[in-house]
BAFI-3210 file (N, C-alpha, C; in Angstrom, 3 decimals, decimal comma, padded with zeros to 6 digits):
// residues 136
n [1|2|3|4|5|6|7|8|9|10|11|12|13|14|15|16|17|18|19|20|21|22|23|24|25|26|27|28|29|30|31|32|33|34|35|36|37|38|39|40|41|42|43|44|45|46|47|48|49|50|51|52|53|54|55|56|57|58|59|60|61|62|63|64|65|66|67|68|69|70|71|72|73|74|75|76|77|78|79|80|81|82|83|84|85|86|87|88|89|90|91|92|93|94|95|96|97|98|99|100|101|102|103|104|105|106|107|108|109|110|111|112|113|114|115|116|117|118|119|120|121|122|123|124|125|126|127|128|129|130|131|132|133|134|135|136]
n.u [-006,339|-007,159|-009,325|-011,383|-014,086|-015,700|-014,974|-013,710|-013,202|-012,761|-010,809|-010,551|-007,339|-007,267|-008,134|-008,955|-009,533|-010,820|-009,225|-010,069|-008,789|-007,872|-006,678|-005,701|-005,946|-004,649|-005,170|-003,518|-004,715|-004,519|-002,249|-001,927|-002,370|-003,868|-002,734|-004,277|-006,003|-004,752|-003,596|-005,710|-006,823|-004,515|-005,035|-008,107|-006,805|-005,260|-007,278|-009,031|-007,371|-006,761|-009,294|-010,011|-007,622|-006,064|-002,224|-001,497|-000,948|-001,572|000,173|-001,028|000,886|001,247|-000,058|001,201|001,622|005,102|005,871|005,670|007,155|006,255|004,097|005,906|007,207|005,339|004,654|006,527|006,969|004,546|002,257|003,171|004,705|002,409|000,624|002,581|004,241|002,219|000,150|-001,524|-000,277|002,546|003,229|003,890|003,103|004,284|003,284|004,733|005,822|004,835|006,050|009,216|010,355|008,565|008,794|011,219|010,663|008,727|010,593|012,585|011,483|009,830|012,341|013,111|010,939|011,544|013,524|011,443|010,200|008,982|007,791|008,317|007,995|008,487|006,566|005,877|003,373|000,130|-000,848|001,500|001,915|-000,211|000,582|002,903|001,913|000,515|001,815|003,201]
n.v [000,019|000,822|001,997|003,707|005,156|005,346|002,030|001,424|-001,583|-004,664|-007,580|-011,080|-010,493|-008,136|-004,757|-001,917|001,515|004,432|007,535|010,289|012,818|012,899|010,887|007,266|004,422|000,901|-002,002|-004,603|-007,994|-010,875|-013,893|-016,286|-015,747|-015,321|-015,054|-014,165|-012,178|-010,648|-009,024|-007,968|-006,236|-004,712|-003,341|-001,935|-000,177|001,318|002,206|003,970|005,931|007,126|007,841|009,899|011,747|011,374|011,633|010,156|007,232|005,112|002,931|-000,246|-002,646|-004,662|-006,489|-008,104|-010,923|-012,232|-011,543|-013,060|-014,457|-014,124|-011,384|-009,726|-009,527|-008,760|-006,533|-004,766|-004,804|-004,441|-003,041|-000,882|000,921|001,360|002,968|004,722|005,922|005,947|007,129|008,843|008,399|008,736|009,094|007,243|006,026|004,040|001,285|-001,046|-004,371|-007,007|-009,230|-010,469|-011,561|-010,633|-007,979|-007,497|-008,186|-006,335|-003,338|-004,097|-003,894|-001,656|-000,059|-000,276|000,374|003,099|004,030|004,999|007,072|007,115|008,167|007,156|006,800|004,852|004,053|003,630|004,001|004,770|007,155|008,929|007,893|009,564|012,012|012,520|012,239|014,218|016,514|016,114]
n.w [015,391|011,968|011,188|008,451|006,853|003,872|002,681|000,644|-001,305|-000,519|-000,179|000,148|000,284|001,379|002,300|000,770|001,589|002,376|003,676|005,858|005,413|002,815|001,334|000,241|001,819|002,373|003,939|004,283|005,249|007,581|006,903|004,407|001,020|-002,206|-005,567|-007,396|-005,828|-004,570|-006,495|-007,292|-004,954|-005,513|-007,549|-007,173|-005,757|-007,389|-009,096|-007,179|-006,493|-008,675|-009,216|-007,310|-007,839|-006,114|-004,080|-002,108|000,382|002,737|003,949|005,336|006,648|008,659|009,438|007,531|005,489|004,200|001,205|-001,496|-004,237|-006,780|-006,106|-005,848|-008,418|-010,154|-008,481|-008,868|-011,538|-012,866|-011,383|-010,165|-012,144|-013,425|-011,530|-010,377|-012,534|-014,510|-013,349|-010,016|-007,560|-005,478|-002,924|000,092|003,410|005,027|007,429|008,919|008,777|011,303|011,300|010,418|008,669|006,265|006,950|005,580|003,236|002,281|002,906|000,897|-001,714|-001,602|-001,623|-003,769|-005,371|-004,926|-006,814|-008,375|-008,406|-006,029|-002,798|000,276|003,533|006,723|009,232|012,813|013,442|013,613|013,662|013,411|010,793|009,569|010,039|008,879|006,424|005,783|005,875|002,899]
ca.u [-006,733|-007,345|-011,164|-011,664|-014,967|-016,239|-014,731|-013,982|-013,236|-012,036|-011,164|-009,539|-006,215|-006,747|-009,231|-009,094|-010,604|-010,631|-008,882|-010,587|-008,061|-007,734|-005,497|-006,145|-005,239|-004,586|-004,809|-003,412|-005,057|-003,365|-002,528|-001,701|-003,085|-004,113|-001,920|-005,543|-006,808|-003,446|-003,353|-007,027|-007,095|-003,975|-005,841|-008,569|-006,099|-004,586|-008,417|-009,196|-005,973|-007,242|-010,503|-010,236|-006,488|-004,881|-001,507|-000,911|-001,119|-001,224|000,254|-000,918|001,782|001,311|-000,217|001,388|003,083|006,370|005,308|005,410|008,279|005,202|003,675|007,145|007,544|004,038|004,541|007,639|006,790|003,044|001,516|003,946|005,026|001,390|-000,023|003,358|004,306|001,016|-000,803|-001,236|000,669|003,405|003,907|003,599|003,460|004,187|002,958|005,526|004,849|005,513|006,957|010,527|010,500|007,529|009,357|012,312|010,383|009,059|011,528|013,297|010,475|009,983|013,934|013,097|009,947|011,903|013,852|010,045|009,655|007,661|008,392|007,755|008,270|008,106|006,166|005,525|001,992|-000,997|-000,436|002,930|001,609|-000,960|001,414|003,912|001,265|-000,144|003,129|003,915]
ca.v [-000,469|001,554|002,028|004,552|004,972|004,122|000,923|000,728|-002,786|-005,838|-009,003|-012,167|-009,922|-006,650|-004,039|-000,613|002,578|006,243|008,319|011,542|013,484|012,724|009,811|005,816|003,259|-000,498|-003,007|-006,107|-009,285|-011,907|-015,607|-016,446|-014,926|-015,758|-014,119|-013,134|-011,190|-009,611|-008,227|-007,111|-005,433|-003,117|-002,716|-001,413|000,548|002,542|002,541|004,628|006,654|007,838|008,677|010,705|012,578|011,695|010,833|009,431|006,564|004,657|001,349|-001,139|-003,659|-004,923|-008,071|-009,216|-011,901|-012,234|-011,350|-014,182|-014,039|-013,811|-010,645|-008,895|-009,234|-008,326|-005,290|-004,010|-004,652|-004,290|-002,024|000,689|001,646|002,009|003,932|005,817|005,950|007,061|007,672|009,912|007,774|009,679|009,260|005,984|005,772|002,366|000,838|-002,355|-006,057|-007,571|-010,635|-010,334|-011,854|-009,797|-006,805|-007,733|-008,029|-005,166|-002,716|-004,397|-003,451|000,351|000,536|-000,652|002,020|004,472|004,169|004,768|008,619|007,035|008,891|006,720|006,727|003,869|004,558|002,706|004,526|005,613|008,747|009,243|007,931|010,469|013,059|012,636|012,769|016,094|017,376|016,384]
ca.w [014,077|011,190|010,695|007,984|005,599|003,355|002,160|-000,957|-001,846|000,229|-000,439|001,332|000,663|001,483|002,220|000,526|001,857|001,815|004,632|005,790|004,836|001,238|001,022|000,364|002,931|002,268|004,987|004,472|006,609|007,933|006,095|002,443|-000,457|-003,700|-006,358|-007,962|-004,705|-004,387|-007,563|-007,890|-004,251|-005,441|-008,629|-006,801|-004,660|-008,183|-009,323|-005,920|-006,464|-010,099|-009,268|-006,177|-008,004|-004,543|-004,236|-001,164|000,656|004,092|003,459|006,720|006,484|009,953|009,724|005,960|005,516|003,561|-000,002|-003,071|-005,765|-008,213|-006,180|-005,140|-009,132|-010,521|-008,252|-009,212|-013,200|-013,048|-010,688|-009,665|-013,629|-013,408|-010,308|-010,232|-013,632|-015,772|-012,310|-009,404|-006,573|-004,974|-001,671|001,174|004,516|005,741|008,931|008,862|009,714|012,723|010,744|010,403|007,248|005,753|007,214|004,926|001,766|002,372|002,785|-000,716|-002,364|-001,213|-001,798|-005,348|-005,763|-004,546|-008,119|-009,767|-007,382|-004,637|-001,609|001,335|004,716|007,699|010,516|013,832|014,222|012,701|013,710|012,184|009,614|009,045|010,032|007,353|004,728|005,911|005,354|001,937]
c.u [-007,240|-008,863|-011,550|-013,338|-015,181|-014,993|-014,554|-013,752|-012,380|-012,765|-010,455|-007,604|-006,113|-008,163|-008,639|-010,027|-009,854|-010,280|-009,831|-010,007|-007,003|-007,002|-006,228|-005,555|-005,636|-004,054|-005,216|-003,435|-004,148|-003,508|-002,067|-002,729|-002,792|-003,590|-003,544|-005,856|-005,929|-003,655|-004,858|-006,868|-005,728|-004,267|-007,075|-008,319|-005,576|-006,256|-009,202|-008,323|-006,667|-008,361|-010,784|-008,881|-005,830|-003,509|-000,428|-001,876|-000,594|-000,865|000,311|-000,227|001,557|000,988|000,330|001,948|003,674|005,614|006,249|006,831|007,349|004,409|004,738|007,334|006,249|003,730|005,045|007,434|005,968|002,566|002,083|004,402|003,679|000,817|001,092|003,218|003,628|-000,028|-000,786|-000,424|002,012|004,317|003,562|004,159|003,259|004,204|003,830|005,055|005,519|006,329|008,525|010,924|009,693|008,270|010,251|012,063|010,131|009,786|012,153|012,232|010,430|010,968|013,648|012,176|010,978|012,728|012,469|009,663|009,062|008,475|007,544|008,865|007,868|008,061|005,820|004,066|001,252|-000,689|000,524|002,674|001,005|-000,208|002,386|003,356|001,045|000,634|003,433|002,704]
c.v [000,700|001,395|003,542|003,757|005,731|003,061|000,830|-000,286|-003,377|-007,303|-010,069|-011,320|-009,113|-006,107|-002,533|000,335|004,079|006,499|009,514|012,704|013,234|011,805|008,343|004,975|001,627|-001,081|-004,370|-007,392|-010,307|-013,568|-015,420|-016,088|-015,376|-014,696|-013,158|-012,091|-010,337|-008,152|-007,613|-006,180|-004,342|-002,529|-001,763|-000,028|001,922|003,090|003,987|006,235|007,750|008,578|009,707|011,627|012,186|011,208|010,095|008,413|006,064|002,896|000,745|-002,317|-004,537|-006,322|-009,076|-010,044|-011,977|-012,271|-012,556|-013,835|-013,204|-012,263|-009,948|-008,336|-008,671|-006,500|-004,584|-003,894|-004,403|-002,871|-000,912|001,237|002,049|003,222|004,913|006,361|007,047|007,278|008,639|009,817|008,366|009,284|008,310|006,187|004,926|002,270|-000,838|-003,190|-006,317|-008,810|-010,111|-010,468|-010,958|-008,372|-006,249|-007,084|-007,134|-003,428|-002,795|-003,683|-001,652|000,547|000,406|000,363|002,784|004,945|005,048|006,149|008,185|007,554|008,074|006,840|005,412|004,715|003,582|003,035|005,088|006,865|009,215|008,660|009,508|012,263|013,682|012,866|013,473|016,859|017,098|016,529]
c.w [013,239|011,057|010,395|006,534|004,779|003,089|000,573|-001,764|-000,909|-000,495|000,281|001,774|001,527|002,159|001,488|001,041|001,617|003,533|004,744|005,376|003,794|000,912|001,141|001,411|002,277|003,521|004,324|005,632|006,090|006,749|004,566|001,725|-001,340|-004,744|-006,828|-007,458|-004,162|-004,749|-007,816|-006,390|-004,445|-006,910|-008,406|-006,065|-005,673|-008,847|-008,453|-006,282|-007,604|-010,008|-008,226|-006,678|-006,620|-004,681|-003,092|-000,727|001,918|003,602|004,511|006,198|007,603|010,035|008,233|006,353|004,554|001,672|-000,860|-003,759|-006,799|-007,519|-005,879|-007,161|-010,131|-009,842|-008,828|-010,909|-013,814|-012,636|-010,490|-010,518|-013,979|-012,814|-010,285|-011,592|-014,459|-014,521|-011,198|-008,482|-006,312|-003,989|-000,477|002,473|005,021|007,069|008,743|009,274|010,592|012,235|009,918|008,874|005,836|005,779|005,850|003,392|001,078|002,051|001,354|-001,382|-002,204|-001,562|-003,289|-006,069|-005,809|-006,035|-009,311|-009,072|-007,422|-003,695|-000,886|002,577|005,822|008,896|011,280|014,284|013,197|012,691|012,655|010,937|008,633|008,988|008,906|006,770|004,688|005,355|003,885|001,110]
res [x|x|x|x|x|x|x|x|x|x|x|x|x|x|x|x|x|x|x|x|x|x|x|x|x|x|x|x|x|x|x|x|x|x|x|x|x|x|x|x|x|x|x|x|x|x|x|x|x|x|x|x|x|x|x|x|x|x|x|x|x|x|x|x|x|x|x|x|x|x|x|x|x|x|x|x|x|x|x|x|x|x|x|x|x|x|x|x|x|x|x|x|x|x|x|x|x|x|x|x|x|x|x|x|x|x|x|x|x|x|x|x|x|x|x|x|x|x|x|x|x|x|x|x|x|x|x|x|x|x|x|x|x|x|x|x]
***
C-alpha cells in the first residue's frame, strides 16, 4: 500500500498526497463515488500539482471501479485541458485496477490524454512506478 506524507486531502473518493521524491500520488478507494468527490479530489490533485511546480504523478488505480460517463467526460473536457494544458502535469504512472472493467476505462482514457502530452506509463508495482518517474 502506498503510505506517503503528508496527506493532502481525502475524501470518500480519493486521497491525495505528496511523494518523497517530488511527485503527487492519488489513491483511489474502493465503491461508487459521488461525481462531486470525484471531481474535487482531482481538483485538489491539480491544486497540489501547481503549488509544489511538480509534474508528475503516481496514479493508484488499483482498487477503482469502472469510471462514470459523467467522470470519463468531465476528465477528458475539464481537468486535463487544465492540469496539462495551463498546468504543470506531465507525466503518470499508473498502478491499474484489478477490475477488468475499470482496467478498460482506464486505459481509454490515458490513450485519450496522451493526445493532451501526458506521458504515462502502466506499472504493476510501486516500485516501477517510482522508477519511471525518476527517470523522466
Amino acid at each position: 500500500m502506498l503510505a506517503f506524507s503528508p496527506v493532502y486531502f481525502e475524501n470518500a473518493a480519493g486521497r491525495v498526497s505528496e511523494h518523497p521524491s517530488g511527485f503527487a500520488v492519488v489513491k483511489w478507494h474502493k465503491g461508487v463515488r459521488r461525481l462531486e468527490d470525484f471531481k474535487e479530489a482531482l481538483q485538489h490533485l491539480d491544486r497540489l500539482l501547481r503549488q509544489r511546480r511538480w509534474s508528475k504523478l503516481i496514479a493508484d488505480q488499483r482498487d477503482l471501479t469502472p469510471f462514470t460517463a459523467e467522470e470519463r467526460t468531465w476528465t477528458l473536457e475539464e481537468w486535463l485541458p487544465l492540469a496539462v494544458g495551463n498546468g504543470p502535469y506531465r507525466f503518470a504512472a499508473v498502478l491499474l485496477p484489478s477490475d477488468v472493467f475499470a482496467r478498460l476505462a482506464s486505459k481509454s482514457i490515458m490513450s485519450e490524454s496522451q493526445e493532451k502530452f501526458l506521458a504515462y506509463q502502466f506499472c504493476e508495482s510501486e516500485n516501477e512506478a517510482v522508477a519511471w518517474l525518476l527517470t523522466q
